[in-house]
C-alpha positions as CSV (number, residue, x, y, z in Angstrom):
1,X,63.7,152.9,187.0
2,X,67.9,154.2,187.2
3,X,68.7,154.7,183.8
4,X,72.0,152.7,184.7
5,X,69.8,149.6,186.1
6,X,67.3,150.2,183.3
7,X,70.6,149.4,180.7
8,X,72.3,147.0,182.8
9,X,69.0,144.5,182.6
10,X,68.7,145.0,178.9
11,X,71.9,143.8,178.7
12,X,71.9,141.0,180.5
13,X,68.2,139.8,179.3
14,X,69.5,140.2,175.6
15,X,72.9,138.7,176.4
16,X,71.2,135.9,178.4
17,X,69.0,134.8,175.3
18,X,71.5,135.3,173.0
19,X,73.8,132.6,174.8
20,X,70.8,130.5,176.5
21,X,69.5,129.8,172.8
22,X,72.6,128.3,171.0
23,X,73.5,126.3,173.9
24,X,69.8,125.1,174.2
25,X,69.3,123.2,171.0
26,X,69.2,126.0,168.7
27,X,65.9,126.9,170.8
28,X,63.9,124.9,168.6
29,X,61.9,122.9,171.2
30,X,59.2,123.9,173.4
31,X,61.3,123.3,176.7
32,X,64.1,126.3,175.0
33,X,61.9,128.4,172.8
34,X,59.6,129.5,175.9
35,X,62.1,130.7,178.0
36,X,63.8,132.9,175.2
37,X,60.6,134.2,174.1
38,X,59.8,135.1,177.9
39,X,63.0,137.1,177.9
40,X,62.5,138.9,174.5
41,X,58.9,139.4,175.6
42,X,60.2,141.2,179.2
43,X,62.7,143.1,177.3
44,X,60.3,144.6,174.9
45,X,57.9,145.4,177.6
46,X,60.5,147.0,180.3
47,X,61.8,149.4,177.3
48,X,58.0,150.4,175.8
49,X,57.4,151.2,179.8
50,X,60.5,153.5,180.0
51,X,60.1,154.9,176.5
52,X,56.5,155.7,177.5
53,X,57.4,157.0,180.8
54,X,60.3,159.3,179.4
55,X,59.5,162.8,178.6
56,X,60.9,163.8,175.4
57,X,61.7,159.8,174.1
58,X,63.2,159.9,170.3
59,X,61.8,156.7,168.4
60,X,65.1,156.4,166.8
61,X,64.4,155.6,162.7
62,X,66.1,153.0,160.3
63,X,66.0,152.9,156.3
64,X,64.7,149.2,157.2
65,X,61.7,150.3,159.0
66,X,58.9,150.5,156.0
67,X,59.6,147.0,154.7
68,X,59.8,145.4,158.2
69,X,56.6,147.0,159.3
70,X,54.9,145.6,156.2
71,X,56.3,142.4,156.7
72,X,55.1,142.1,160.2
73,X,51.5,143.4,158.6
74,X,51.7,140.3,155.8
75,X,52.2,138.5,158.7
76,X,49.5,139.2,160.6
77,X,47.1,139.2,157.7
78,X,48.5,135.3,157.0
79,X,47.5,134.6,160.2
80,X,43.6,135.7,159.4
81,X,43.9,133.1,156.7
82,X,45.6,130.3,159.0
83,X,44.7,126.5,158.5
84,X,46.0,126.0,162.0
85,X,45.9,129.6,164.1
86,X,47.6,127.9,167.4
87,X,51.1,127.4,165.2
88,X,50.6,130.3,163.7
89,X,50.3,132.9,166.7
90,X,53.7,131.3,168.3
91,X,54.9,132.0,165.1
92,X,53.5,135.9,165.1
93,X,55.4,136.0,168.7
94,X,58.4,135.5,167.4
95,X,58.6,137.7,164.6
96,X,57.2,140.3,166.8
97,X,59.8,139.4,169.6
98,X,62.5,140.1,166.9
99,X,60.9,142.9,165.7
100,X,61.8,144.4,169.2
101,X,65.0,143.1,169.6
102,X,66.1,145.1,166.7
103,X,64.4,148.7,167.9
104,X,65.7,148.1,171.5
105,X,69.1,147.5,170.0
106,X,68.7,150.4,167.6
107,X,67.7,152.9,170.1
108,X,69.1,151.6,173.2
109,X,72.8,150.1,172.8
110,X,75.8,152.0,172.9
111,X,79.1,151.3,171.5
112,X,80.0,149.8,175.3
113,X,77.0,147.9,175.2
114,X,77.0,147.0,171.2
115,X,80.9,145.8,172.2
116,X,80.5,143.6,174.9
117,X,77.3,141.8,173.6
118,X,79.4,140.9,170.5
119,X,82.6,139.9,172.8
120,X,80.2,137.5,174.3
121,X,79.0,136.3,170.7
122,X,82.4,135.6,170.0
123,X,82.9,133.9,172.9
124,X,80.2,131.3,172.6
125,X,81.2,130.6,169.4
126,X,84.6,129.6,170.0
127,X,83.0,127.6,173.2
128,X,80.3,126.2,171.1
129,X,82.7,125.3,168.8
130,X,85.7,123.3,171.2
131,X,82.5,121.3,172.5
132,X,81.5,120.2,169.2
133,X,84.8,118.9,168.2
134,X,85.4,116.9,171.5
135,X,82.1,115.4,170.5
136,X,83.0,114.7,167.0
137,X,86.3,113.1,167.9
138,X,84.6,110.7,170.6
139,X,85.5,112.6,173.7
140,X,82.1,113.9,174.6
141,X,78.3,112.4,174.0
142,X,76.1,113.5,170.5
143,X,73.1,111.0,171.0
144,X,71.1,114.4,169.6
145,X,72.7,114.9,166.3
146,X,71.0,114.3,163.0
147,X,73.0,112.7,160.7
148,X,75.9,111.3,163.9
149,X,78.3,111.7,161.6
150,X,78.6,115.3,160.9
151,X,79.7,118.1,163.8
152,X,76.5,120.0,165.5
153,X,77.9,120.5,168.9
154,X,74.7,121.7,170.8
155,X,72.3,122.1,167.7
156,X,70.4,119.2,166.6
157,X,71.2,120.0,162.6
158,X,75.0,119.9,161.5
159,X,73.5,122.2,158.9
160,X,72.1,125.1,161.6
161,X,75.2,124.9,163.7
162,X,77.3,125.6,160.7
163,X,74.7,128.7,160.5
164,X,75.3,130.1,163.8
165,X,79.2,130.1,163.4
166,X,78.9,131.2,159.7
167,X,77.4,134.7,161.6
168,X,80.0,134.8,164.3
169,X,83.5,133.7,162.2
170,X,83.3,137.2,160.2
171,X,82.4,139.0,163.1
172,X,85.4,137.6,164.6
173,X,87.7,138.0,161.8
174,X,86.3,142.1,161.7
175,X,87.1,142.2,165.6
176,X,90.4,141.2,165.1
177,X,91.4,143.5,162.6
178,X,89.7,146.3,165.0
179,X,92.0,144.7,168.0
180,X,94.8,147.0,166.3
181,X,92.3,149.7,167.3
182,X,91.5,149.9,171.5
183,X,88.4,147.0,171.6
184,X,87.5,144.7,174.1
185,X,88.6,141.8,172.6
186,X,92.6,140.7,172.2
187,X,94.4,138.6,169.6
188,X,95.3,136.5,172.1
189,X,91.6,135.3,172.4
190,X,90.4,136.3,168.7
191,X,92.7,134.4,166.9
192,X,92.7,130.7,169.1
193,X,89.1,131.4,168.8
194,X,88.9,131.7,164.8
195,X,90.9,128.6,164.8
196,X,88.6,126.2,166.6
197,X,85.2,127.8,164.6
198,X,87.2,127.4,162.0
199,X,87.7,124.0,162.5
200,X,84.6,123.4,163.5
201,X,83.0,124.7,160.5
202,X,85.2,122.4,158.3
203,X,83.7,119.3,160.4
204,X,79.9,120.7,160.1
205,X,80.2,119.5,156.8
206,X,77.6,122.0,155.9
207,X,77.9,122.8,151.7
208,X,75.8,125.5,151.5
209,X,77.2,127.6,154.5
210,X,80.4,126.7,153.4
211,X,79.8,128.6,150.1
212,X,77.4,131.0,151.4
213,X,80.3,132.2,153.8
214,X,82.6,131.8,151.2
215,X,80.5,134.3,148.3
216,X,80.1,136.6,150.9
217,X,83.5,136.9,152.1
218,X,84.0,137.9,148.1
219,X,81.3,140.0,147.7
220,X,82.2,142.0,150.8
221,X,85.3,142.3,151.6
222,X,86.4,145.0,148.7
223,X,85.1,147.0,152.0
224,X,87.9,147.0,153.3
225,X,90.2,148.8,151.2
226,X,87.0,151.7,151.4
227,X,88.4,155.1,152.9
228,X,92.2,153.7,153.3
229,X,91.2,150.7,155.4
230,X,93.3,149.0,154.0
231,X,96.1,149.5,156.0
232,X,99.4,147.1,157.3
233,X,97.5,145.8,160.0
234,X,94.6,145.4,158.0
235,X,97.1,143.4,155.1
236,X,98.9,141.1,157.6
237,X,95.4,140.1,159.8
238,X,94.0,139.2,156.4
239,X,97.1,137.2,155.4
240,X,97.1,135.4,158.6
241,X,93.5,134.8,158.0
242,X,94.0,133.4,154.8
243,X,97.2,131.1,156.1
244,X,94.9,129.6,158.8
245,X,92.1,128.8,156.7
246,X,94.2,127.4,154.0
247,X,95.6,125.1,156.7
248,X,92.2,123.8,157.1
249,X,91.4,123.2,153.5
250,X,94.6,121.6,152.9
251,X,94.5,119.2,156.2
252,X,90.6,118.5,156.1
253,X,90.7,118.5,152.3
254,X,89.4,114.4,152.4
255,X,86.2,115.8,154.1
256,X,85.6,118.6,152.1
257,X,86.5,116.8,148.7
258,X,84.0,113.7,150.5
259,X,81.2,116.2,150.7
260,X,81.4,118.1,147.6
261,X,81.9,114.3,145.7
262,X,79.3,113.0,147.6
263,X,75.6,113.3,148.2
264,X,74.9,112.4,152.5
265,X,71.9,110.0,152.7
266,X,69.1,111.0,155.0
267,X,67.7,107.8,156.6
268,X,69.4,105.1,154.1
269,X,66.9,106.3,151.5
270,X,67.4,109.4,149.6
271,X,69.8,112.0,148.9
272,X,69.6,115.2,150.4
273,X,69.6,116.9,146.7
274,X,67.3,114.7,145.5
275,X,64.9,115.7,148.9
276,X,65.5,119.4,148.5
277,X,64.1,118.8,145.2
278,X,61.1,117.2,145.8
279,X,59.8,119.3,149.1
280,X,60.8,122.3,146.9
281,X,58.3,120.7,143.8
282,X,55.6,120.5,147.1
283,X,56.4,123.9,148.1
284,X,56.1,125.3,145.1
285,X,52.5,123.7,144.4
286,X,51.8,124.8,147.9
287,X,52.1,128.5,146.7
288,X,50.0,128.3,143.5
289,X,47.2,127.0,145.7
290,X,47.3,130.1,148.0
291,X,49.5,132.8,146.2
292,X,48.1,135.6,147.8
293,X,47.8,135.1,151.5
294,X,49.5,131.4,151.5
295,X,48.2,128.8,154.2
296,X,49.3,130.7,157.5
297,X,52.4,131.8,158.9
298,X,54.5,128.8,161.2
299,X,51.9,126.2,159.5
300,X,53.8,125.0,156.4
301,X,54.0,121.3,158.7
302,X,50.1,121.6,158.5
303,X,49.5,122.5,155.2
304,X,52.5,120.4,153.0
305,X,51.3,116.9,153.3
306,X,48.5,118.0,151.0
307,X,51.0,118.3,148.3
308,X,53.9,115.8,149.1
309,X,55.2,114.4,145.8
310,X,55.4,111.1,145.0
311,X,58.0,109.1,145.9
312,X,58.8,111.8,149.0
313,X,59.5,108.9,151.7
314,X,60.6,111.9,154.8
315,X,58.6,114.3,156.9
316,X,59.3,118.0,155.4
317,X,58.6,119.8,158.5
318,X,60.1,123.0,156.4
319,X,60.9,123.8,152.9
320,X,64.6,123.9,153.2
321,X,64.4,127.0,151.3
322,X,63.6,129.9,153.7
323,X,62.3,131.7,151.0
324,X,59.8,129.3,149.2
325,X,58.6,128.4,152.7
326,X,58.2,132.1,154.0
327,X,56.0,132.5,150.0
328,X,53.9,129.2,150.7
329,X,53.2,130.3,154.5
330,X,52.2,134.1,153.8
331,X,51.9,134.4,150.2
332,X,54.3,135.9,146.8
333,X,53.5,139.4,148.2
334,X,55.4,138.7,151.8
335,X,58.1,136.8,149.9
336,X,58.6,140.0,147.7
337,X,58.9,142.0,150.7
338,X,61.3,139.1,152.3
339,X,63.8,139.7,149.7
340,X,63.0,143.8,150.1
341,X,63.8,144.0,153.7
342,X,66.8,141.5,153.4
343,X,68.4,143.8,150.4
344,X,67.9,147.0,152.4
345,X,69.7,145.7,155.7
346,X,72.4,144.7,153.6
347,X,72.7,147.5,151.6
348,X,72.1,150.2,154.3
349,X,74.8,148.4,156.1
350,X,77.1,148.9,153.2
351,X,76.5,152.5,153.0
352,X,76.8,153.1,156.9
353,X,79.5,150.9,157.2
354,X,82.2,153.4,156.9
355,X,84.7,150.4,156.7
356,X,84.6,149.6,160.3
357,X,85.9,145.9,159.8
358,X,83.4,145.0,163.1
359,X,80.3,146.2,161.2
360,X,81.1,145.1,157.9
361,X,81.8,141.3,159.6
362,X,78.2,141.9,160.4
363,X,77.3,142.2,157.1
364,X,79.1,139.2,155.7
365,X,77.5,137.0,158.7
366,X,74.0,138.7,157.2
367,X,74.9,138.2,153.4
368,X,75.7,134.4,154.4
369,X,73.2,133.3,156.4
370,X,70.7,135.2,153.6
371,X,72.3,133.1,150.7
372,X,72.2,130.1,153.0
373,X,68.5,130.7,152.8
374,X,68.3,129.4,149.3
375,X,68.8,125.3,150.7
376,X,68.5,125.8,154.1
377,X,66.0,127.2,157.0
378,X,68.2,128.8,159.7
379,X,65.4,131.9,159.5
380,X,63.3,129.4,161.4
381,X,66.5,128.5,164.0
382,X,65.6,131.2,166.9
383,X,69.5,130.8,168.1
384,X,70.2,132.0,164.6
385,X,67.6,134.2,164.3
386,X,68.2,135.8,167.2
387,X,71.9,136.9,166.5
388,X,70.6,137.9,163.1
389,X,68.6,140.4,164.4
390,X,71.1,141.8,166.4
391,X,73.5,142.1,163.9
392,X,71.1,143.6,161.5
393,X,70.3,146.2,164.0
394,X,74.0,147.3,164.4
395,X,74.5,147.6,160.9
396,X,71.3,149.6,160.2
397,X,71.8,151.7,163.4
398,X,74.3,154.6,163.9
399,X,76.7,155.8,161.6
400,X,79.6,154.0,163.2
401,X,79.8,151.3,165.5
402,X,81.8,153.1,167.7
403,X,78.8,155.8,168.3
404,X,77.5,156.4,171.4
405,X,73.5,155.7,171.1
C-alpha cells in the first residue's frame, strides 16, 4: 500500500470514529457501537498488515506498555470466569480495539497528523456543544435525554456529555495558548469555541465533572510556568480564560448554587447520592463474592441483581464508580492494575510534557475524566473512551508533540 494512502486512511478511519461516536449517542447502543468497533477493528488490521509487511518495522515502546498488557491479560482471564461470556467478549473487543488505537497512534501519527485530529476534536466539541444549548433553550428536540432537564446535546446522560467536553475544553484552552505559536487552529475559532463548551458545561449540570475538571486544572497547571512557559502570551490567554469562565459562574450562578444545594431526583423516587450509595454497598458485596477473578468483564448488569440492597427501587446497569465496577467485573488484582496504568499515563505525560500547553491540556482532560471515575462511568462511554485513548497516546508518545513520528 502508498505509504501516503496508507496514512491518509488511518486518518480518516480514526477521525471518522472519533466524531461518528459523540454525535451517535455516545456509541452506547448496538446500532452506534458496531460501526465504531468495525472501524477500530479495520484500522488495527490495515496497520498489523503494513507493520508485518514492512521490512525493518520499529514497535515503537511506551512506559505504559507493562501495566496495559497486564490489564488486557486480567481481562481475558475474567472472561474465563464469565457468568455471561456473550457480554463479556463485546466487552474484550473493545478494550482490545482501544488497545490499538493507542499503538497506532503511538507509532503511526505525526505532529501533522496528531494536530489535525485534535483540531477536529475541538471542533466537535464546540459543535456538540451549540447543539446542546439550542436544545436546552427549546429551539431544538431532546426526547433522548435522561433527566430532560439537564443539557446532553447528543449523549443520552447529562453526566457523559459533560465527560466528553471535560476532555476537549483543556485541550482547547492548551491549543489556544499554542495559537501564539504557528498551529492549525486560530483564536478566532478557539476562543468562540471555549465559550459555547463552556457554556455548555455550566448547563450539563454535571457536579462531579465540574470538580473533576476543576481539581485538575489545579493540580496541573503549575505546568505551565515549567521551562519559562510562562510567558506574556501565556499570562494574558490565562487571564482571558479566567475572565470568561468567571462570566459563567457569575451569570449561571442560580444553576450551579441549584445543583450544589440540591440533590436531582432520578424517577421521582430517590436521590442520586442516596443511589450511588446503595449500588456502590451492591458493588462492593459483589467484589467480596469474587475478589480474585470478579464475575466477568462487561457483565456487572448480569451479575448485580444478586446483591441489590434493599430499598434500591432503579436498574444499576453500572456501578457509577468506574473503579468498583472495573474490581467487581475482573477482580481487586485488575483494579490494582486500573489505578497502575492510569497513574503511569499521567505521570509519564507529566515528565514528557516539556510544557507544551497542547499536551499538558491532554493531561488535564485525562486527570479529569480519571477523577470523574470515582461517581461516574464515562470509562464505559466508547465516545469518551475513545478520545481518551487518543489523548493518552499523545501524551505517552514522543517527546514533544510537535515531533515528527
Amino acid at each position: 500500500m502508498n505509504s501516503r494512502l496508507y496514512k491518509y486512511f488511518l486518518w480518516f478511519g480514526l477521525s471518522t470514529a472519533l466524531i461518528f461516536a459523540p454525535f451517535a449517542r455516545g456509541a452506547v447502543k448496538v446500532w452506534s457501537i458496531a460501526p465504531v468497533l468495525f472501524i477500530v477493528n479495520a484500522i488495527i488490521f490495515v496497520w498489523l498488515w503494513k507493520a508485518n509487511n514492512t521490512k525493518g518495522y520499529i514497535f515503537k515502546r511506551t512506559q505504559i506498555d507493562l501495566p496495559l498488557f497486564v490489564f488486557v491479560g486480567l481481562a481475558v482471564i475474567s472472561f474465563v470466569f464469565s457468568i455471561y461470556k456473550h457480554d463479556s467478549f463485546y466487552a474484550i473487543l473493545e478494550l482490545v480495539g482501544y488497545a490499538g488505537i493507542f499503538y497506532i497512534v503511538v507509532n503511526e501519527f505525526g505532529h501533522t497528523m496528531r494536530d489535525y485530529l485534535l483540531a477536529l476534536v475541538v471542533y466537535a466539541g464546540a459543535f456538540l456543544s451549540l447543539y446542546g444549548l439550542l436544545q436546552y433553550f427549546g429551539f431544538l428536540n431532546h426526547d433522548w435525554w435522561e433527566p430532560q432537564k439537564f443539557l446532553a446535546s447528543t449523549y443520552v446522560n447529562h453526566n457523559h456529555f459533560a465527560g466528553y467536553i471535560e476532555l476537549v475544553m483543556p485541550l482547547t484552552v492548551g491549543m489556544l495558548l499554542a495559537s501564539w505559536r504557528k498551529r492549525q487552529v486560530s483564536k478566532a475559532v478557539l476562543i468562540p469555541a471555549l465559550v459555547v463548551m463552556l457554556a455548555a458545561f455550566i448547563l450539563s449540570q454535571s457536579r462531579g465533572a465540574w470538580f473533576s475538571l476543576a481539581v485538575s486544572f489545579l493540580i496541573i497547571c503549575p505546568l505551565f510556568v515549567r521551562q519559562k512557559a510562562f510567558n506574556a502570551q501565556t499570562i494574558f490567554t490565562i487571564l482571558l480564560v479566567v475572565i470568561i469562565t468567571s462570566s459563567f459562574i457569575y451569570f449561571g450562578k442560580d444553576v450551579i448554587y441549584n445543583r450544589i444545594d440540591t440533590v436531582s431526583i432520578i424517577k421521582g423516587e430517590e436521590s442520586s447520592a442516596n443511589t450511588r450509595l446503595k449500588i456502590w454497598q451492591g458493588t462492593v458485596e459483589m467484589i467480596r463474592s469474587k475478589p480474585i477473578t470478579g464475575v466477568g468483564i462487561g457483565d456487572f448488569i448480569w451479575g448485580f441483581p444478586r446483591f441489590r440492597p434493599e430499598g434500591l427501587n432503579v436498574q444499576a446497569n453500572s456501578a457509577h464508580n468506574d473503579y468498583l465496577q472495573a474490581a467487581a467485573e475482573m477482580g481487586l488484582p485488575a483494579l490494582l492494575v486500573m489505578l497502575w496504568l492510569l497513574a503511569a499515563i499521567i505521570i509519564t505525560g507529566i515528565k514528557r510534557s516539556n510544557s507544551d500547553p497542547v499536551k499538558i491540556g491532554c493531561i488535564i482532560g485525562l486527570l479529569s475524566l480519571s477523577l470523574h471515575g470515582l461517581v461516574d462511568f464515562n470509562f464505559h462511554i466508547p465516545a469518551n473512551m475513545l478520545l481518551f485513548t487518543v489523548y493518552a497516546a499523545i501524551v505517552s508518545g514522543a517527546s514533544r508533540f510537535n515531533d515528527e513520528s
